[in-house]
C-alpha positions as a Markdown table, in Angstrom:
| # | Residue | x | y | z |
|---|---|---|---|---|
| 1 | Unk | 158.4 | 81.1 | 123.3 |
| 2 | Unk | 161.9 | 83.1 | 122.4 |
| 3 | Unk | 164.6 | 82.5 | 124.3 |
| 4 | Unk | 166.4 | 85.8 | 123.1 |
| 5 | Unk | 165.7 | 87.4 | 126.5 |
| 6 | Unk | 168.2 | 89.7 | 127.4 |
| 7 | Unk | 170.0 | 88.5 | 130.4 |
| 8 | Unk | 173.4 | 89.6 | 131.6 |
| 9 | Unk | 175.0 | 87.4 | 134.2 |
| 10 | Unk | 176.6 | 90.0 | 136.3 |
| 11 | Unk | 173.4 | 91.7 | 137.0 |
| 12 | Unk | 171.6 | 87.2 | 138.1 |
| 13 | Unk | 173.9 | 87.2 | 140.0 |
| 14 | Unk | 174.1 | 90.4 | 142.0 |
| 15 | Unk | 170.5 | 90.3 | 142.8 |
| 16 | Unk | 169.8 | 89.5 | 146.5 |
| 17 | Unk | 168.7 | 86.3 | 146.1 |
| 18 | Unk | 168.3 | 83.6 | 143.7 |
| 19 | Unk | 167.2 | 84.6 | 140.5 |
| 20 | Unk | 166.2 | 82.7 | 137.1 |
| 21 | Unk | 164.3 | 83.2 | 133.9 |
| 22 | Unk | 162.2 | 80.1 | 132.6 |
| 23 | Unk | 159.7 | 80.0 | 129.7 |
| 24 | Unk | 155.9 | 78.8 | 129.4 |
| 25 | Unk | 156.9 | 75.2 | 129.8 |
| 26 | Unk | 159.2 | 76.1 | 132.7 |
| 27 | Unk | 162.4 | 75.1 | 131.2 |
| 28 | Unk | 165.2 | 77.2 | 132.7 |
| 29 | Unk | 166.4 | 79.6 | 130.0 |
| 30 | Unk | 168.9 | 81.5 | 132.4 |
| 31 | Unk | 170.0 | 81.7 | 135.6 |
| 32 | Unk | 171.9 | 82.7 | 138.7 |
| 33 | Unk | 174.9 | 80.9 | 140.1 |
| 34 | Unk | 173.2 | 81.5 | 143.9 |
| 35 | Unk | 169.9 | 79.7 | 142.3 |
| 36 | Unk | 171.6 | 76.4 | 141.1 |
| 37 | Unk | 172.7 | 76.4 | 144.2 |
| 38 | Unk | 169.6 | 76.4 | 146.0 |
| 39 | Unk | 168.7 | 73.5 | 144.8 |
| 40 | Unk | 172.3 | 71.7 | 144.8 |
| 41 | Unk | 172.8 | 72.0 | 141.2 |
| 42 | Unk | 175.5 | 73.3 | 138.9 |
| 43 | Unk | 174.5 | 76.0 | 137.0 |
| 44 | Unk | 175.4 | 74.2 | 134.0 |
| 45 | Unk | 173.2 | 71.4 | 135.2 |
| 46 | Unk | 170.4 | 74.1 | 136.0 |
| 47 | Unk | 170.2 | 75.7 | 132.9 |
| 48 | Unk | 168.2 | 73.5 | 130.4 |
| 49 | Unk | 166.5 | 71.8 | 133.0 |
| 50 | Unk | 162.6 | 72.1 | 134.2 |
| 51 | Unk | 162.0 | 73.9 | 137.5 |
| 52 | Unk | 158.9 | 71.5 | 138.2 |
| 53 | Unk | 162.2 | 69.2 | 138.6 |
| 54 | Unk | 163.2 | 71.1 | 141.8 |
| 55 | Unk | 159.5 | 72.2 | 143.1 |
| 56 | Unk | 158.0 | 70.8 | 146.1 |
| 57 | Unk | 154.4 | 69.5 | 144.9 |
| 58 | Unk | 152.6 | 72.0 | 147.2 |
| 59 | Unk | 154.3 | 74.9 | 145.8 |
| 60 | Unk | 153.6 | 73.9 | 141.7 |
| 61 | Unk | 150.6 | 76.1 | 141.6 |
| 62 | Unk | 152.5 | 79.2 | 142.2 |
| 63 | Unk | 154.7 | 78.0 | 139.2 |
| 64 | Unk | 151.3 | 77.9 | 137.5 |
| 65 | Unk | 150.0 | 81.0 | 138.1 |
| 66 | Unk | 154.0 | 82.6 | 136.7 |
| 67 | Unk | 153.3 | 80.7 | 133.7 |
| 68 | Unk | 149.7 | 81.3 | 132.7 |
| 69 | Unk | 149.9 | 85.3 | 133.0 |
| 70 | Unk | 153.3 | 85.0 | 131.2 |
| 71 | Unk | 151.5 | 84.4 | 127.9 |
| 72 | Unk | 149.0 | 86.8 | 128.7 |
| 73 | Unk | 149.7 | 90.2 | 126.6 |
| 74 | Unk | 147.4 | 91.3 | 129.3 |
| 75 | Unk | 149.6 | 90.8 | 131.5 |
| 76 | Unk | 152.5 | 92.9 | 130.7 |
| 77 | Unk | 155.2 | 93.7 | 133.1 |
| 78 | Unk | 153.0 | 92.1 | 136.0 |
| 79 | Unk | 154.8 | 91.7 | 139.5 |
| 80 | Unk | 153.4 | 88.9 | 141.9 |
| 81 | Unk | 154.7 | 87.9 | 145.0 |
| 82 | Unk | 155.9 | 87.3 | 147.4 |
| 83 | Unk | 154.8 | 83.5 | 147.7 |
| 84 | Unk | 155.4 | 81.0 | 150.2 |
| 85 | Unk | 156.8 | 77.9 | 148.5 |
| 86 | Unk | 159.8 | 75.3 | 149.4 |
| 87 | Unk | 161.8 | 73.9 | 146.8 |
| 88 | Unk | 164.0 | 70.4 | 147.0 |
| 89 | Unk | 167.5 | 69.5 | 147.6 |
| 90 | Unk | 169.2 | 66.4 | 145.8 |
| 91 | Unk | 168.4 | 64.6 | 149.1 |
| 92 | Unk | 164.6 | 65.4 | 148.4 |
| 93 | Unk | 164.6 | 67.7 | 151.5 |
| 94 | Unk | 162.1 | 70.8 | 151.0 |
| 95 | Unk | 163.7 | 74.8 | 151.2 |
| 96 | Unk | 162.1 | 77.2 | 152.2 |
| 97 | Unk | 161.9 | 80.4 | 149.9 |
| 98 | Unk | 160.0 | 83.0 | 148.9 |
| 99 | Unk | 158.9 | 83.5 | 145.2 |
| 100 | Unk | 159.0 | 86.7 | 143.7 |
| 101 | Unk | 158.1 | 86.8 | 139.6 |
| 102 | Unk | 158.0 | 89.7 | 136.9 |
| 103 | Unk | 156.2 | 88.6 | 133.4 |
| 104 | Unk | 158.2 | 89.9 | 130.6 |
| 105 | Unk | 156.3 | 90.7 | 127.3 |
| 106 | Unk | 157.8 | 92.3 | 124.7 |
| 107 | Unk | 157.0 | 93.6 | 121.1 |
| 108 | Unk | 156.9 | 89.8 | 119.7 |
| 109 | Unk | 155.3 | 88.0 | 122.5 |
| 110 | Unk | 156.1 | 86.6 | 125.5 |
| 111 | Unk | 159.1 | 86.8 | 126.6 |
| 112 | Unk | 160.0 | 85.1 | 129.7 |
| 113 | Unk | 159.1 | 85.2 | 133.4 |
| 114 | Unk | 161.9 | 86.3 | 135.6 |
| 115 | Unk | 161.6 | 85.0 | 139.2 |
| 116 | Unk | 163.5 | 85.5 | 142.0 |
| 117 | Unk | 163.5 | 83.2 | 145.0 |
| 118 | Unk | 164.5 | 84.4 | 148.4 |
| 119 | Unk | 165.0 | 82.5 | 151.6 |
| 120 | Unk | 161.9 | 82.5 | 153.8 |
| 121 | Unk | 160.7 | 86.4 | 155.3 |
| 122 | Unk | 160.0 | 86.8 | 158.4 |
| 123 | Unk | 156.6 | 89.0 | 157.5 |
| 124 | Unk | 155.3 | 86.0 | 155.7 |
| 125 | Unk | 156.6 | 84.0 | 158.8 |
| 126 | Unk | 154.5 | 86.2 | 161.0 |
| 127 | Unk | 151.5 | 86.7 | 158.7 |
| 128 | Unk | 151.5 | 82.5 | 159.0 |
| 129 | Unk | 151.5 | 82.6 | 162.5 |
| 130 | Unk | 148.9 | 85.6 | 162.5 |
| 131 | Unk | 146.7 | 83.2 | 160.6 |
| 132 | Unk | 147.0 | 80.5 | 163.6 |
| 133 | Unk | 146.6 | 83.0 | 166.4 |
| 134 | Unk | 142.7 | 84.1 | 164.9 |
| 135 | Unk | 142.0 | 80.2 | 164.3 |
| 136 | Unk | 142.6 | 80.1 | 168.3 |
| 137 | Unk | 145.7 | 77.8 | 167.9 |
| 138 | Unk | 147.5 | 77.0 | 170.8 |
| 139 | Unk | 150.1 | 79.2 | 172.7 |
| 140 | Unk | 152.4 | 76.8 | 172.3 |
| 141 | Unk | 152.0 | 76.5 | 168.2 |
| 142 | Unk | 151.9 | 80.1 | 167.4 |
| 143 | Unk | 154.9 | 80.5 | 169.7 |
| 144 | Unk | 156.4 | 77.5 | 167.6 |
| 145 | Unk | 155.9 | 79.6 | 164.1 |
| 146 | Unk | 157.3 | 81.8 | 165.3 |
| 147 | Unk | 160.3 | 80.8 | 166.3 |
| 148 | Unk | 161.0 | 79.0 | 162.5 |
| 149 | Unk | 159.5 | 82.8 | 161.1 |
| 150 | Unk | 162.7 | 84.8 | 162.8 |
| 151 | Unk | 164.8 | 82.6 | 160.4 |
| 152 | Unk | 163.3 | 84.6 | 157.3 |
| 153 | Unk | 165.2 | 88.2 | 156.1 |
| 154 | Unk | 166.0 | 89.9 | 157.7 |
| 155 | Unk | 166.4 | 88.6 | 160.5 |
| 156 | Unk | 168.0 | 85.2 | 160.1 |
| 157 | Unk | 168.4 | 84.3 | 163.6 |
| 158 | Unk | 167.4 | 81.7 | 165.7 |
| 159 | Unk | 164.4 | 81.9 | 168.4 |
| 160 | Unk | 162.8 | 81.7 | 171.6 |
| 161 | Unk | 159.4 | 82.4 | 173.2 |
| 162 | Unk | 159.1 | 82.5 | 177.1 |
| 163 | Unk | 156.2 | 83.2 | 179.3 |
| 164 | Unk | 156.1 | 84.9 | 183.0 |
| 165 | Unk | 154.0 | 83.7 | 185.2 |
| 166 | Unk | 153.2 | 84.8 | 188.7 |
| 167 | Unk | 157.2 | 85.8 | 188.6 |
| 168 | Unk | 158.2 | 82.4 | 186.9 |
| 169 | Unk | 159.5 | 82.3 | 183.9 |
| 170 | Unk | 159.0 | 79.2 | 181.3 |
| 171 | Unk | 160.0 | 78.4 | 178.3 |
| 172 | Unk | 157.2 | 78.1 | 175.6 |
| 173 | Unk | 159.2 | 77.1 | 172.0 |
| 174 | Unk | 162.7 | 77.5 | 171.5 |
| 175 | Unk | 165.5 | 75.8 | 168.4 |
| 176 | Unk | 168.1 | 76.8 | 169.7 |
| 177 | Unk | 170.6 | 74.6 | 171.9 |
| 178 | Unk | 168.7 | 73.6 | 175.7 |
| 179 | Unk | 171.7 | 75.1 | 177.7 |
| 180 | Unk | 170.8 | 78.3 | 176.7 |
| 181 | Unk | 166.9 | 78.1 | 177.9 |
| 182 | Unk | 167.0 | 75.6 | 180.1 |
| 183 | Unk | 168.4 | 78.1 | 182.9 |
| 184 | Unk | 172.0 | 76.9 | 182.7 |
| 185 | Unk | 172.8 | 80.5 | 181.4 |
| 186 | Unk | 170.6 | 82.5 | 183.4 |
| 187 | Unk | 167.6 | 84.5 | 182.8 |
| 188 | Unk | 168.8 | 87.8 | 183.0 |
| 189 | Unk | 168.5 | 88.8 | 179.1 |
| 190 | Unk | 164.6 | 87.8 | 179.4 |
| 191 | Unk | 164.1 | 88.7 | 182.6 |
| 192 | Unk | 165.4 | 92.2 | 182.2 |
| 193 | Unk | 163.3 | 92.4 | 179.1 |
| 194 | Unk | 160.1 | 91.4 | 181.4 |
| 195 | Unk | 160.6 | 93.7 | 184.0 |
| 196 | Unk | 161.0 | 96.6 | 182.5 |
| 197 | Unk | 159.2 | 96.1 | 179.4 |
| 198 | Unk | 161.8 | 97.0 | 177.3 |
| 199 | Unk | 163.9 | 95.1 | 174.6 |
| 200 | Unk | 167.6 | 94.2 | 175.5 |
| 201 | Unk | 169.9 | 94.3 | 172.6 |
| 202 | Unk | 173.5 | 92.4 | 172.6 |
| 203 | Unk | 174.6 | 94.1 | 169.3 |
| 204 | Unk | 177.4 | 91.5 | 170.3 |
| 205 | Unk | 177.7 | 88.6 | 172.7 |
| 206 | Unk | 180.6 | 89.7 | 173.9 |
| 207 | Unk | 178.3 | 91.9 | 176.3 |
| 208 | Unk | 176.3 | 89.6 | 177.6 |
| 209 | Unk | 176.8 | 88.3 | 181.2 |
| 210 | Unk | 178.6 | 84.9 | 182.2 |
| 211 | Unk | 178.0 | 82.3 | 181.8 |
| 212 | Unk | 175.2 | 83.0 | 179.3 |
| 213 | Unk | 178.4 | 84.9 | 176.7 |
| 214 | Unk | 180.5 | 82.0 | 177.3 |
| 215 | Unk | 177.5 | 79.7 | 176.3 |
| 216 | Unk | 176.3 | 81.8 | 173.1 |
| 217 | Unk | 180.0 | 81.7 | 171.8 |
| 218 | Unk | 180.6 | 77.7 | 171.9 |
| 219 | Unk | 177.0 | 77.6 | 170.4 |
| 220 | Unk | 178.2 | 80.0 | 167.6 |
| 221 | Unk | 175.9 | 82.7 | 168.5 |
| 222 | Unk | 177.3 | 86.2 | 168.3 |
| 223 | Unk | 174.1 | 89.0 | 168.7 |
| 224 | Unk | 171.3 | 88.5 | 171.0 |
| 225 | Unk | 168.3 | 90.4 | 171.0 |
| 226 | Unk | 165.3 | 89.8 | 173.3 |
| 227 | Unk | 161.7 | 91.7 | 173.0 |
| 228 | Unk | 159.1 | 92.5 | 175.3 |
| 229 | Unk | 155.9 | 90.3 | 174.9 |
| 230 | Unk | 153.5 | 92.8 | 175.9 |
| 231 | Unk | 149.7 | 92.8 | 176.2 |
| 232 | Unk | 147.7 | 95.8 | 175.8 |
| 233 | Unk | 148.8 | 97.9 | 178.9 |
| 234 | Unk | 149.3 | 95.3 | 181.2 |
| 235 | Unk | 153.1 | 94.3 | 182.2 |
| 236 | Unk | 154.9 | 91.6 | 179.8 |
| 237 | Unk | 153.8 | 88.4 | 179.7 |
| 238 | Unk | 156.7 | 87.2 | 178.0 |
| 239 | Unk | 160.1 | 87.6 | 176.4 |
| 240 | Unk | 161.3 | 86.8 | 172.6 |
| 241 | Unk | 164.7 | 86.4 | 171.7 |
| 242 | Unk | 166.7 | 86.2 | 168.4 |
| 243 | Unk | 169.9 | 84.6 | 168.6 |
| 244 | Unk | 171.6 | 86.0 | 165.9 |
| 245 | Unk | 175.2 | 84.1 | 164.0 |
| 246 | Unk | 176.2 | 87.8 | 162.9 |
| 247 | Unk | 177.0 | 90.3 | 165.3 |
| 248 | Unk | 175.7 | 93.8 | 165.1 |
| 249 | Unk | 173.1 | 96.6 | 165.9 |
| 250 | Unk | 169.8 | 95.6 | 164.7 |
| 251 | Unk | 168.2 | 98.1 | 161.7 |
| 252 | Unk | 165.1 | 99.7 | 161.8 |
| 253 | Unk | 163.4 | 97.0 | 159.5 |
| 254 | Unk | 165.0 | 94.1 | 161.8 |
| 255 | Unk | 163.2 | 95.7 | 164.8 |
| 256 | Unk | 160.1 | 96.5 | 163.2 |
| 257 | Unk | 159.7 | 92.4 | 162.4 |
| 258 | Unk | 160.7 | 91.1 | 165.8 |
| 259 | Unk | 157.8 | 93.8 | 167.4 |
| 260 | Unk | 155.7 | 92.3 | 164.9 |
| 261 | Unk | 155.8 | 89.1 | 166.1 |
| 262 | Unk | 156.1 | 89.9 | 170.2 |
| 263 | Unk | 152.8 | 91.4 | 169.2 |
| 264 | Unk | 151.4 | 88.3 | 167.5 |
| 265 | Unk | 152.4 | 86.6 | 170.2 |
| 266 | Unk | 150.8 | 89.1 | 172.2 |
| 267 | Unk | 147.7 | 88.6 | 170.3 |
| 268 | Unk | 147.9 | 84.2 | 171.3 |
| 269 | Unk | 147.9 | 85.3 | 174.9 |
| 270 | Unk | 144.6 | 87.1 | 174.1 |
| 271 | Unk | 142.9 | 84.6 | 171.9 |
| 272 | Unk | 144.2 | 81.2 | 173.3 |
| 273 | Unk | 145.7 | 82.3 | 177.1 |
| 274 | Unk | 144.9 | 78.5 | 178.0 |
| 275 | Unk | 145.5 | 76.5 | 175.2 |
């Protein structure tokens, strides 16, 4: 395959996330500084090399798929993703990412596959979660992937799922530090959100209540946002929160994922209320 594909550095490595060209063997023919880094590499030490180097084994037949339509004239200018994949650190430790991949073909062949690699989405996060709440999964589980799915874009936050029950309010999955859910802060962000079934936005934690501000500081928190877990017509069942490292108001888009996943949760409570 040529390596003559045009590739200018400034535009790698403006691209909003990390993005590299490989060829049909998947040797590294150009790349981004922000993808080297990804996988702890320098990107003169990224460059050269073979991605399969980096790739977690689950994730190689996504590679596979790149590479096959790439030398398919068929194929031209095909788009694919995104992809749920991981890739590994020098410490062998997986990452989570996204894959994104355009097939280049141009008057002489192939060309080259340009992919771009994101961190983890929150929409894949929730469509995985989604998956677990129709198998009947537990509460607890879905609630779980959740929690790891707010750390996708654009979000990036950390999470928590609580339930109400009967007035009580319990906490289902959280990773974020105990004195914040354990009741050492107070409720009132959830509990606010549960009784009047409406979200409560901290656009920074600097308006939150004592001792719960005090806590979210030292814990490097500075945004929290809390949604309504709401079933059907009936009055929330639960509260999930984001605990957010940049403060700010939350866009459109950032709202839209965190009542997409209330309302998978939403849909646990209906197919496993017990589990």
């Amino acid at each position: 395959m040529p390596t003559t594909l045009p590739t200018d550095r400034w535009v790698l490595d403006h691209l909003p996330g990390a993005a590299f060209v490989i060829d049909d063997t998947g040797l590294i023919i150009a790349g981004s500084q922000r993808a080297a880094a990804m996988v702890g590499r320098t990107l003169d030490e990224f460059v050269g090399s073979s991605i399969l180097a980096y790739v977690d084994p689950d994730a190689v037949w996504a590679y596979a798929a790149a590479l096959n339509t790439a030398i398919d004239a068929a194929f031209i200018d095909t788009y694919g993703g995104p992809v749920r994949i991981a890739v590994h650190d020098p410490d062998g430790r997986p990452v989570a990412a996204d894959l994104w991949s355009s097939n280049q073909i141009g008057a002489d062949g192939p060309q080259g596959v340009v992919l771009l690699m994101t961190e983890q989405t929150v929409a894949l996060g929730v469509a995985e979660a989604v998956g677990l709440a129709a198998m009947g999964t537990s509460y607890a589980d879905v609630a779980t992937a959740i929690v790891g799915a707010l750390g996708g874009f654009p979000v990036i936050a950390d999470g928590a799922v609580f339930a109400s029950n009967d007035g009580r309010i319990t906490l289902v999955a959280s990773n974020v530090p105990a004195s914040l859910v354990d009741g050492t802060a107070g409720d009132d962000a959830w509990a606010d959100a549960i009784k009047g079934g409406e979200r409560v936005l901290f656009h920074s934690t600097t308006d939150a209540p004592p001792p719960m501000r005090d806590l979210l500081q030292a814990a490097g928190y500075h945004a929290l946002w809390v949604e309504p877990i709401v079933v059907g017509t009936d009055e929330p069942t639960g509260a999930l929160a984001a605990f957010r490292r940049l403060p700010g108001e939350p866009t459109s888009n950032e709202l839209a994922n965190l009542h997409q996943a209330a309302s998978t949760l939403a849909l646990a409570r209906l197919t496993a209320p017990h589990r």
